[in-house]
Gaussian input, Z-matrix of N, CA and C with variables (Angstrom, degrees):
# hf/3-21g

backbone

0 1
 N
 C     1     B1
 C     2     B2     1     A1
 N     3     B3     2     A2     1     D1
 C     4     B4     3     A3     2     D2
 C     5     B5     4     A4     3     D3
 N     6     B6     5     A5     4     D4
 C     7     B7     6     A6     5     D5
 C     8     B8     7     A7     6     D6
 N     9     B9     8     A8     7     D7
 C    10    B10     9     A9     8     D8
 C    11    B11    10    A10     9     D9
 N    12    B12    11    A11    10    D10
 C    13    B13    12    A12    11    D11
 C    14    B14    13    A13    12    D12
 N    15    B15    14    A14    13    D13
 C    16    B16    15    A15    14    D14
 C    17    B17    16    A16    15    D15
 N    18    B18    17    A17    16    D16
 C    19    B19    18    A18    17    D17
 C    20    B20    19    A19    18    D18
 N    21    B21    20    A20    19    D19
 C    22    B22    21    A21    20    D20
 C    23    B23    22    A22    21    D21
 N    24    B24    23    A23    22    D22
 C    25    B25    24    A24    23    D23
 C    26    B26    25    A25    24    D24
 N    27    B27    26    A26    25    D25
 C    28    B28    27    A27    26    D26
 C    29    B29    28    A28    27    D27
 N    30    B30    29    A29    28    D28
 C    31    B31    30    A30    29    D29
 C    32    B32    31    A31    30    D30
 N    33    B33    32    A32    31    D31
 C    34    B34    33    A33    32    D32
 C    35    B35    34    A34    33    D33
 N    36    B36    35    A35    34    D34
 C    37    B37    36    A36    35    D35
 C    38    B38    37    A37    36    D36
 N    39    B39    38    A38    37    D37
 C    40    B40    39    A39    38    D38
 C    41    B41    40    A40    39    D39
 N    42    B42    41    A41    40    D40
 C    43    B43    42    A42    41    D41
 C    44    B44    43    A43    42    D42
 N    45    B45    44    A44    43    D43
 C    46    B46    45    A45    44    D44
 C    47    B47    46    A46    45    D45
 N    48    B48    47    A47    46    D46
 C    49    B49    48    A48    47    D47
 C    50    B50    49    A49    48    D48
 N    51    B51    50    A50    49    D49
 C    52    B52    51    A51    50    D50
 C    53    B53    52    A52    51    D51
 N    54    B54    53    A53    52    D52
 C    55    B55    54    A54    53    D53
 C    56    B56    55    A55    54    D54
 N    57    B57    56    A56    55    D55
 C    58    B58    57    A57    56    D56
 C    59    B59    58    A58    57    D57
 N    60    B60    59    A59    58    D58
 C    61    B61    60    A60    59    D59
 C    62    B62    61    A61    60    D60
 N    63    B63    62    A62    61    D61
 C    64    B64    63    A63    62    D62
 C    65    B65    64    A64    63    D63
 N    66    B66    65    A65    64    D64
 C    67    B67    66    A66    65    D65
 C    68    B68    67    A67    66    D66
 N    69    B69    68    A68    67    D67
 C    70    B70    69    A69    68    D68
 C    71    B71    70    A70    69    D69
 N    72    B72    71    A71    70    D70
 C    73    B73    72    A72    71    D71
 C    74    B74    73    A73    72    D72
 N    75    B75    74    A74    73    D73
 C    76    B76    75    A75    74    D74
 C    77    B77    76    A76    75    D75
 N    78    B78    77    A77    76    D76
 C    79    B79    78    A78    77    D77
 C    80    B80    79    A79    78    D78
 N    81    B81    80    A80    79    D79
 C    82    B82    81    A81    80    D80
 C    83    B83    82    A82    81    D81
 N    84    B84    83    A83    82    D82
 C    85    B85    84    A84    83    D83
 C    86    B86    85    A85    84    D84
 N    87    B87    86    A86    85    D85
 C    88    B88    87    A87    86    D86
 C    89    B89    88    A88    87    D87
 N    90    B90    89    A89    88    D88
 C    91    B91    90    A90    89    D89
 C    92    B92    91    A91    90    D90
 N    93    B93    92    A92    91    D91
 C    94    B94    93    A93    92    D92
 C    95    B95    94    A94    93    D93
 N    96    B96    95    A95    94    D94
 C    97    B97    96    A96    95    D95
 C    98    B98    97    A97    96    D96
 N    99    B99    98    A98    97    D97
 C   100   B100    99    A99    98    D98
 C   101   B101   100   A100    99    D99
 N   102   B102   101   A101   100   D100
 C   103   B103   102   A102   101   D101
 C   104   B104   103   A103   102   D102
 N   105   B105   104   A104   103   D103
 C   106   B106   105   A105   104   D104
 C   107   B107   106   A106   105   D105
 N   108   B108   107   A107   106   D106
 C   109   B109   108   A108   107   D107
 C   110   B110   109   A109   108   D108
 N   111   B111   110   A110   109   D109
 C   112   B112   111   A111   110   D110
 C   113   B113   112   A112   111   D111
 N   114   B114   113   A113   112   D112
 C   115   B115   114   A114   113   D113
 C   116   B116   115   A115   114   D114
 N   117   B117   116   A116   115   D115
 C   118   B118   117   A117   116   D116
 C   119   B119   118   A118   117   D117
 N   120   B120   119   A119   118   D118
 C   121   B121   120   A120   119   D119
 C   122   B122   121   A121   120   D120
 N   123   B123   122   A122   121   D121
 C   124   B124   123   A123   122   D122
 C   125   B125   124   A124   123   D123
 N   126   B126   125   A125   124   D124
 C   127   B127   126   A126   125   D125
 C   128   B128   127   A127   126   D126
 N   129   B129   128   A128   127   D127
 C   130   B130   129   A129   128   D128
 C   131   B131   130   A130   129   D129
 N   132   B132   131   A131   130   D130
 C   133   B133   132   A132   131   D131
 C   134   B134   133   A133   132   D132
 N   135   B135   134   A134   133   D133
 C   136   B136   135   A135   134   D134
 C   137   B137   136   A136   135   D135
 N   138   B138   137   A137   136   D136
 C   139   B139   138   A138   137   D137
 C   140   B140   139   A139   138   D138
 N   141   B141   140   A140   139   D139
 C   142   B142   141   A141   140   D140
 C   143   B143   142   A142   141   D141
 N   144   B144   143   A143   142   D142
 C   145   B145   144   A144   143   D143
 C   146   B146   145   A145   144   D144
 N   147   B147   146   A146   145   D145
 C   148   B148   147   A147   146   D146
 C   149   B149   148   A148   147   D147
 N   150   B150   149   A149   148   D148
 C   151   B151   150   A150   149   D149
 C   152   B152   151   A151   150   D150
 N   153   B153   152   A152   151   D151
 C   154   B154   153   A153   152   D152
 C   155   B155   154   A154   153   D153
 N   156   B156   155   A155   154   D154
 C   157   B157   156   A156   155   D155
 C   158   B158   157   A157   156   D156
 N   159   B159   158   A158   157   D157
 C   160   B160   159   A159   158   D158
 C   161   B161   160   A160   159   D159
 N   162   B162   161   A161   160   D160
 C   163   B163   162   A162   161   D161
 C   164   B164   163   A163   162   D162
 N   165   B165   164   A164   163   D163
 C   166   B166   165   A165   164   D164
 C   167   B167   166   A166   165   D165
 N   168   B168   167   A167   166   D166
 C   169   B169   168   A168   167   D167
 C   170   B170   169   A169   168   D168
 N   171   B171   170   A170   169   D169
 C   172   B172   171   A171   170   D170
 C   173   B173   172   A172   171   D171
 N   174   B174   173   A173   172   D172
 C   175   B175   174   A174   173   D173
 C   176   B176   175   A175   174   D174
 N   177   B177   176   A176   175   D175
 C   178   B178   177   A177   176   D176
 C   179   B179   178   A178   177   D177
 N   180   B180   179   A179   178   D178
 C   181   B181   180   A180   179   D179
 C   182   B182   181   A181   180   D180
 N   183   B183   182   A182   181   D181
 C   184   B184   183   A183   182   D182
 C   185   B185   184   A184   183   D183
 N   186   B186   185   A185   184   D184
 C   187   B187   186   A186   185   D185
 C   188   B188   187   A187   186   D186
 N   189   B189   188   A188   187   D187
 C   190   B190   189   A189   188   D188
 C   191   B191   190   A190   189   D189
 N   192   B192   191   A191   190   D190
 C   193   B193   192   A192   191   D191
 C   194   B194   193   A193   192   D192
 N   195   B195   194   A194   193   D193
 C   196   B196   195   A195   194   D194
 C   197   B197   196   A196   195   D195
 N   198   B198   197   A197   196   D196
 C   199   B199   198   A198   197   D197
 C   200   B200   199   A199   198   D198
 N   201   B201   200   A200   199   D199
 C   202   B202   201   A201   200   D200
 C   203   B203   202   A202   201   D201
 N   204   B204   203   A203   202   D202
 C   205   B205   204   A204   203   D203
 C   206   B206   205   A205   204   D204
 N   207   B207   206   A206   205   D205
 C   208   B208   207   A207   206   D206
 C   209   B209   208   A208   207   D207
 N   210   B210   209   A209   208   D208
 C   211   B211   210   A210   209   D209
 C   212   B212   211   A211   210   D210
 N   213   B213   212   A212   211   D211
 C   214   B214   213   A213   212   D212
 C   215   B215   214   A214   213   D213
 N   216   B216   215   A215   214   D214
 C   217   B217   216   A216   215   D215
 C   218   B218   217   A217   216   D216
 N   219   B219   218   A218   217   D217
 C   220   B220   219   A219   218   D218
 C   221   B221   220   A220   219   D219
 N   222   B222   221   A221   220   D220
 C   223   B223   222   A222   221   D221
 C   224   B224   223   A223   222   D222
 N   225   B225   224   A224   223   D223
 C   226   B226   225   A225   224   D224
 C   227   B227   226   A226   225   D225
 N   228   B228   227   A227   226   D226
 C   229   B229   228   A228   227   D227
 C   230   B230   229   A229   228   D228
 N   231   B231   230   A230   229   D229
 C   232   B232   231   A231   230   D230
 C   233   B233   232   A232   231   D231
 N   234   B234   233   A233   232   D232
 C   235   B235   234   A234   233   D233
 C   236   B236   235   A235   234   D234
 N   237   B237   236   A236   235   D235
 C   238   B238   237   A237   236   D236
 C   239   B239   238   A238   237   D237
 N   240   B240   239   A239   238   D238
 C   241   B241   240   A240   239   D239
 C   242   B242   241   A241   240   D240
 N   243   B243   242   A242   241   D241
 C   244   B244   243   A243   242   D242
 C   245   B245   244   A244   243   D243
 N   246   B246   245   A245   244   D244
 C   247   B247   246   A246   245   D245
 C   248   B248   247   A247   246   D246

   B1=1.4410
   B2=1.5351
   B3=1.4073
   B4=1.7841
   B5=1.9119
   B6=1.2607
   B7=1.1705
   B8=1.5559
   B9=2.0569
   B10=1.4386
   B11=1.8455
   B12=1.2427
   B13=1.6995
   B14=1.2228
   B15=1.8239
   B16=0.9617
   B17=1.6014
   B18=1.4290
   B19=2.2993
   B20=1.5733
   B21=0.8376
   B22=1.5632
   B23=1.3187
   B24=1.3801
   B25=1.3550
   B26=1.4584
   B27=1.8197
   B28=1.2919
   B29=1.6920
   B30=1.0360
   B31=1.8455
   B32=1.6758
   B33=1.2816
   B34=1.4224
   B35=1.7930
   B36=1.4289
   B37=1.3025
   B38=1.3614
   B39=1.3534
   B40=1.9999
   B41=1.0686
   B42=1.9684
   B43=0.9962
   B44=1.2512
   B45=1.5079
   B46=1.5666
   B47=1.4761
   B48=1.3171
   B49=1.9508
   B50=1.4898
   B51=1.6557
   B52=1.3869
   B53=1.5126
   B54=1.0083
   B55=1.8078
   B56=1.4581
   B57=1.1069
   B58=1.7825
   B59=1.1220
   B60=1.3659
   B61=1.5167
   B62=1.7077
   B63=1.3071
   B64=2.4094
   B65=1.6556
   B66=1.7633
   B67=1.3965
   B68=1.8441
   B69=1.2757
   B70=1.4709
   B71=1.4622
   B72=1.6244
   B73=1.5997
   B74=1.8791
   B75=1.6238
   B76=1.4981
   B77=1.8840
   B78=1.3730
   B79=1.4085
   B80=1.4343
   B81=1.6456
   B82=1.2062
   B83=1.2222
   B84=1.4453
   B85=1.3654
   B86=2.1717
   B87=1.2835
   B88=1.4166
   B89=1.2488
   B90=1.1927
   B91=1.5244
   B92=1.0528
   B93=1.6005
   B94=1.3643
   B95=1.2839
   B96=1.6239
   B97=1.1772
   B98=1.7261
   B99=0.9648
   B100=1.4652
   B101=1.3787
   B102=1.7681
   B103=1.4499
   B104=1.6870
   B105=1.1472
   B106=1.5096
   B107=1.5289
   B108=0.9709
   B109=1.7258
   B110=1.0995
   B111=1.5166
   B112=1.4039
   B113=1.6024
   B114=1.7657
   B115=1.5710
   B116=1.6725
   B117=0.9597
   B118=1.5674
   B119=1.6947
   B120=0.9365
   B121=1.7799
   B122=1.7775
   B123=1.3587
   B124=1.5064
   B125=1.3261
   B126=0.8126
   B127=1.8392
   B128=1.5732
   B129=1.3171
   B130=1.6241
   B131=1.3767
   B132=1.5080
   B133=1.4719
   B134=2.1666
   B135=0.9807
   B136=1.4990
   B137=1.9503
   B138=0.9999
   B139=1.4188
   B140=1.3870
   B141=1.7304
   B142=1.5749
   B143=1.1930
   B144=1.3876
   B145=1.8566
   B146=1.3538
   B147=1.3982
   B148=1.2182
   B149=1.8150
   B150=1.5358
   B151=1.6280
   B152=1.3275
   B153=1.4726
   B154=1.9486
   B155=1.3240
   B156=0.8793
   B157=1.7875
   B158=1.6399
   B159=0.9468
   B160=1.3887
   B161=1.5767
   B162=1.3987
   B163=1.9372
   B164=1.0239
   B165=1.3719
   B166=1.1900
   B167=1.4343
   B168=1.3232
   B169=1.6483
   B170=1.5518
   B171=1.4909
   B172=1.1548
   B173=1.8044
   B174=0.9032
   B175=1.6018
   B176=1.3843
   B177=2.1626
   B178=1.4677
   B179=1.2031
   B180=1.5739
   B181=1.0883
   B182=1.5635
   B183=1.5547
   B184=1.3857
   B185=1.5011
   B186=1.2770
   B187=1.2963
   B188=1.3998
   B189=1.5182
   B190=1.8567
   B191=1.6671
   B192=1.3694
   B193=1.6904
   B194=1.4148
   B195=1.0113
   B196=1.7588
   B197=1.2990
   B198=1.5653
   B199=1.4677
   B200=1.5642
   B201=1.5828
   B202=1.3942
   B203=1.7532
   B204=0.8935
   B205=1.2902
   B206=1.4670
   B207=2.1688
   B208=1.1059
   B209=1.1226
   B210=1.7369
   B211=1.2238
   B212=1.6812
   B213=1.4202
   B214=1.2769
   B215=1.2571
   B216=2.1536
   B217=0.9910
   B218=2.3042
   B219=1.0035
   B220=0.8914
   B221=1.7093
   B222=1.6527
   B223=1.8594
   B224=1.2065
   B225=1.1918
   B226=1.7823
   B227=1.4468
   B228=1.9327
   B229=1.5414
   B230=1.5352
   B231=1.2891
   B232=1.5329
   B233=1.8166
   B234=0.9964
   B235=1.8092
   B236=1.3043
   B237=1.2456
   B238=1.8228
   B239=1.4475
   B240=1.2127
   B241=1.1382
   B242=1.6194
   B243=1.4349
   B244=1.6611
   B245=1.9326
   B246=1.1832
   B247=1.1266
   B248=1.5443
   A1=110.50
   A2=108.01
   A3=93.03
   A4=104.05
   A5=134.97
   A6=102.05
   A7=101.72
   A8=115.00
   A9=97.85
   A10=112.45
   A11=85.06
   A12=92.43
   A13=132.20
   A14=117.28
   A15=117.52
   A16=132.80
   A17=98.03
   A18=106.37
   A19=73.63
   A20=161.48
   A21=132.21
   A22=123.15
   A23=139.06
   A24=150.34
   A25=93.39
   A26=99.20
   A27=139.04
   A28=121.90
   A29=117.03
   A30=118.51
   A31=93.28
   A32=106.20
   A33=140.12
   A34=99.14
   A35=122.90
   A36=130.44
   A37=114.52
   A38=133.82
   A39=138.46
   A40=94.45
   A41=108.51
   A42=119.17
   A43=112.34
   A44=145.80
   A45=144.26
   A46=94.56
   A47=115.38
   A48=131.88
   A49=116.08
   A50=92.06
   A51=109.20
   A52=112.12
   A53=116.09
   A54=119.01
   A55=119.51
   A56=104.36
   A57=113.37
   A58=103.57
   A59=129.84
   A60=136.46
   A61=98.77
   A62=90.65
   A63=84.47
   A64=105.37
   A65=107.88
   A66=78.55
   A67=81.57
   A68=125.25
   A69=125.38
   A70=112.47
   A71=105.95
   A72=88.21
   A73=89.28
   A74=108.02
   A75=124.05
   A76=112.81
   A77=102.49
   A78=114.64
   A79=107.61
   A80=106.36
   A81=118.43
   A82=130.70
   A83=120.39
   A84=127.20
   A85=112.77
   A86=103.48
   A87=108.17
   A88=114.79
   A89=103.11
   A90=123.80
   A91=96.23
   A92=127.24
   A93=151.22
   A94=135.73
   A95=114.52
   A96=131.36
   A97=110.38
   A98=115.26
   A99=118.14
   A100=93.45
   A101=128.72
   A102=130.29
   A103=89.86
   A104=142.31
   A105=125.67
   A106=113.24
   A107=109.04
   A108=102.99
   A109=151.12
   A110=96.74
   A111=112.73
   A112=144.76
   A113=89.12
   A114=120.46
   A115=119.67
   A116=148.79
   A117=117.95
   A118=110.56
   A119=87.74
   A120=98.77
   A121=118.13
   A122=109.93
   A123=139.41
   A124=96.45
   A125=121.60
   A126=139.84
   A127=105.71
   A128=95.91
   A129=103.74
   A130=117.24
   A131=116.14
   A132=109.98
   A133=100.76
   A134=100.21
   A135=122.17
   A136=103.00
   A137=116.22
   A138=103.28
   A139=125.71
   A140=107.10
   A141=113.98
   A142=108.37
   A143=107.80
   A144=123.69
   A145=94.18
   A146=112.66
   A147=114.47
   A148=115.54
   A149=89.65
   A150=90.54
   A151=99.42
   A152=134.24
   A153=135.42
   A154=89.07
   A155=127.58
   A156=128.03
   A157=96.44
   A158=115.91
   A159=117.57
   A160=121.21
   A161=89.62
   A162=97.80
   A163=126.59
   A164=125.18
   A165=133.38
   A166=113.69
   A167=114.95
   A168=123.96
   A169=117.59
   A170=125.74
   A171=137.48
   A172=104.66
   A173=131.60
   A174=125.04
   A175=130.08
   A176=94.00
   A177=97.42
   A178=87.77
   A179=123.48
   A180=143.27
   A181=93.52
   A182=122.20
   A183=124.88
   A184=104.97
   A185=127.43
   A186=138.63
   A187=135.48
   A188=94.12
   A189=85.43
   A190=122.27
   A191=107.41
   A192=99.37
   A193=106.75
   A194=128.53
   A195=134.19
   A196=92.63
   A197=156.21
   A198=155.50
   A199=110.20
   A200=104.81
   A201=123.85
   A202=116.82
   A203=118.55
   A204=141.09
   A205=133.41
   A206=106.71
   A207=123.19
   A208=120.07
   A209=136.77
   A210=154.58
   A211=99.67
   A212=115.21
   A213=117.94
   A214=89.47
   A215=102.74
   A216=132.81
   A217=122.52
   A218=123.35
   A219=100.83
   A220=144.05
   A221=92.21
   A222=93.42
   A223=102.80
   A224=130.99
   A225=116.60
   A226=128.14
   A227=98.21
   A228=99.77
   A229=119.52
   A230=97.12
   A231=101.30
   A232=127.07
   A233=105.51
   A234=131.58
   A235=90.49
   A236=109.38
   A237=136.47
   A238=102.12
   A239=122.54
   A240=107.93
   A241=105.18
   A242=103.34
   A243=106.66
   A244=102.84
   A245=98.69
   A246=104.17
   A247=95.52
   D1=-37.94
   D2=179.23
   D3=-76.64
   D4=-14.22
   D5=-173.61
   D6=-84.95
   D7=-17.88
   D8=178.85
   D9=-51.19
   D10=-45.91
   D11=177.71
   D12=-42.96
   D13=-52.78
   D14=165.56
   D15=-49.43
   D16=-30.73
   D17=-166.32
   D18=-112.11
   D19=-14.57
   D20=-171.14
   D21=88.88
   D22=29.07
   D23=-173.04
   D24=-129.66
   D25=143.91
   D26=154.40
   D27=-51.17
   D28=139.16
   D29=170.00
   D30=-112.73
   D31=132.48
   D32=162.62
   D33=-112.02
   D34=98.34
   D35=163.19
   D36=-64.14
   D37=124.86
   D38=170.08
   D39=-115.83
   D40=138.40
   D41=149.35
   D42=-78.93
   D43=95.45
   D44=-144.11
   D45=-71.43
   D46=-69.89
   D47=168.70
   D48=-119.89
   D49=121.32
   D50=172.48
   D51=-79.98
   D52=153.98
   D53=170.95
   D54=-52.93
   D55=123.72
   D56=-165.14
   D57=110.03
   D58=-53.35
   D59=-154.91
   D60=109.65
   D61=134.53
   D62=161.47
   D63=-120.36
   D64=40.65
   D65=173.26
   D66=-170.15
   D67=-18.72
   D68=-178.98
   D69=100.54
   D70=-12.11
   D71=-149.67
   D72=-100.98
   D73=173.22
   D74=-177.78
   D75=-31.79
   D76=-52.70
   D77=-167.63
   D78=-48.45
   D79=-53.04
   D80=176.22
   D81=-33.62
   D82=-26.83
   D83=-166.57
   D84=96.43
   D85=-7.46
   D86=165.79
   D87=-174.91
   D88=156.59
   D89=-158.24
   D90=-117.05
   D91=127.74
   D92=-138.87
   D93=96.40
   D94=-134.12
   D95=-175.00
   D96=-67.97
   D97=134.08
   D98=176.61
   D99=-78.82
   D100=105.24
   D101=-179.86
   D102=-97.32
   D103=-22.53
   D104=-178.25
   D105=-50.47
   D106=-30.00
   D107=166.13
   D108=-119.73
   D109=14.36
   D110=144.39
   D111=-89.85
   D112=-4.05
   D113=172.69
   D114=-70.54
   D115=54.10
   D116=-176.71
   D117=-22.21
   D118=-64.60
   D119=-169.63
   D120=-45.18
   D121=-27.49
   D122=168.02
   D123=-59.80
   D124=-77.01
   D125=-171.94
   D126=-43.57
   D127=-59.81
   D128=-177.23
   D129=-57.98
   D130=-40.08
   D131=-161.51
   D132=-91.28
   D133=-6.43
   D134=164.17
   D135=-72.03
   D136=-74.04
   D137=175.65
   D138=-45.75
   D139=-32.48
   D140=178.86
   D141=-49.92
   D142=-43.48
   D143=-170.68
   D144=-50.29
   D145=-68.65
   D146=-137.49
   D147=-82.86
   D148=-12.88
   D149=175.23
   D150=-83.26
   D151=-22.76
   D152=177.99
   D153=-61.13
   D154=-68.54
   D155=-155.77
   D156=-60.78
   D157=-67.01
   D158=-175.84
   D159=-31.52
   D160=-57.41
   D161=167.85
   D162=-72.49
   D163=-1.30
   D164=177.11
   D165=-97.35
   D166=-48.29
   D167=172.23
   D168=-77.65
   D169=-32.04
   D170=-170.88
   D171=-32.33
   D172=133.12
   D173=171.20
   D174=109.52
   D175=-22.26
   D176=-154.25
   D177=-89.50
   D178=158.98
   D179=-150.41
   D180=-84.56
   D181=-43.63
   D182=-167.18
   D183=-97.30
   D184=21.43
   D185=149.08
   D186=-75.71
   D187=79.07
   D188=-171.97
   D189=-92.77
   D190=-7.22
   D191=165.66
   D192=174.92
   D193=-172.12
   D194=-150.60
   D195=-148.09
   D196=104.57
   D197=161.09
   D198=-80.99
   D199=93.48
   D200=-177.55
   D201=-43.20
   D202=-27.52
   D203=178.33
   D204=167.79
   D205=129.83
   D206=-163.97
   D207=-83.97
   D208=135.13
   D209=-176.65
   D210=35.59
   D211=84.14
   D212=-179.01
   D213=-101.37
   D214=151.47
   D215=-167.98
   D216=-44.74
   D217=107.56
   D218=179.47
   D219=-25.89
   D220=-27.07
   D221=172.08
   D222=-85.54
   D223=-5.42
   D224=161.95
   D225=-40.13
   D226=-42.21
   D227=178.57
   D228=-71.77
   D229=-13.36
   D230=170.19
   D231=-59.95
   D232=-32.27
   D233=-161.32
   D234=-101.06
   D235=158.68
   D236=-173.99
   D237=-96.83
   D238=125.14
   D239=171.86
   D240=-100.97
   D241=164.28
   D242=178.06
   D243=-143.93
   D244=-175.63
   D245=-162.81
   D246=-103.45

């Protein structure tokens, strides 16, 4: 955050790979089965993250957003998400 500050650029935070994987592929951290959503427990400790980071960055001026999860699986857009 201080060098966004210093040069003048925004931080966009990614969770790159969630635990399990949320999509199968290399980036993710594993190759296969997307287990992030078949985990409750996967899911959950993923929100833990993301509500720490959140409270931690919330306010800062060079904080422009938090990306809950990266290149998720195309049948995701299929499904409802809820809270």
């Amino acid at each position: 955050m201080k060098m966004a500050s210093k040069y003048g650029f925004e931080i966009l935070i990614d969770l790159h790979g969630l635990k399990g994987s949320q999509n199968g592929q290399d980036h993710s951290g594993r190759v296969g089965k997307a287990n992030w959503f078949r985990f409750k427990q996967y899911r959950e400790d993923s929100i833990e993250i993301l509500e720490k980071i959140a409270k931690r960055y919330a306010g800062h001026p060079k904080f422009w957003g938090l990306q809950i999860i990266n290149e998720p699986p195309v049948k995701l857009f299929n499904c409802k998400l809820r809270k």
